[in-house]
N, C-alpha and C positions, 0 to 999 in steps of 0.2 A: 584652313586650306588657302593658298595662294595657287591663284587662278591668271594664266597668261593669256590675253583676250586681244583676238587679231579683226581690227574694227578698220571699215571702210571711213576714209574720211575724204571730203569735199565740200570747199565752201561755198561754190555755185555751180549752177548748170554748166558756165563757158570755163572756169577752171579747170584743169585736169586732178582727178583724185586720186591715194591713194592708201595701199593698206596701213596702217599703223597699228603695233602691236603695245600694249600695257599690258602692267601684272597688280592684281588685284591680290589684298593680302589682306587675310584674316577674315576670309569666308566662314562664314557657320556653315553647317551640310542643310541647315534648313533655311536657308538664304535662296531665293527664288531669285530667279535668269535678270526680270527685269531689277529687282534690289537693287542685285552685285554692279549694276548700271547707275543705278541712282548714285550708289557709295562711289562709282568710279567718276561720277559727276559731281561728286563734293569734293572731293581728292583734286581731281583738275580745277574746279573755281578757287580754291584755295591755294594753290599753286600758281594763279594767274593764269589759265590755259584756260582755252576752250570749249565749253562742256559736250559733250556730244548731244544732237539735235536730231528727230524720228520726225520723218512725215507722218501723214494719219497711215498710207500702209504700214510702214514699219509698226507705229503703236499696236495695230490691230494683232498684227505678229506677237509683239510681246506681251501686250494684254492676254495673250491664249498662254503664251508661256508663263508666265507668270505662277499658272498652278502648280509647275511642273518645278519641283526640289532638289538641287545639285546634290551630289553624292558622288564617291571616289569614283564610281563606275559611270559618270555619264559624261560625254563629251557633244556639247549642244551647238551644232551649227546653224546656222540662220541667216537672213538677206545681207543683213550688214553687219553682222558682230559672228562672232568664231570662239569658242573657245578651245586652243591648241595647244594646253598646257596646264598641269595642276599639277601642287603637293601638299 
């Protein structure tokens, strides 16, 4: 599955942030919330970008999601990441 994922970004408190959307491609259905984050953090380091970066709230957020198994039917919103799009 390819997964279109609208993620807050800012690189400091005095900066202004914003959304920024990626599409994550070649999801398994048993690829878990925070994985498909991992994979879109290799894809960006290797690309020379930015990796996306969680304070401890955010982790604790997707440490809980984590259990939880993408599938056609779920679309998972959360603090800082969105997913508004899959095929």
């Amino acid at each position: 599955m390819t997964f279109k994922l609208r993620i807050w970004r800012q690189p400091d408190a005095k900066t202004p942030g914003k959304l920024v959307d990626y599409d994550v491609r070649d999801i398994s259905p048993s690829t878990s919330f925070l994985e498909m984050l991992d994979i879109l953090n290799e894809t960006l380091v290797k690309d020379g970008k930015e990796p996306i970066a969680f304070d401890r709230i955010a982790a604790k957020v997707f440490a809980a999601l984590a259990r939880l198994r993408l599938t056609a039917s779920h679309t998972v919103p959360i603090i800082l990441a969105r997913c508004v799009s899959f095929t």
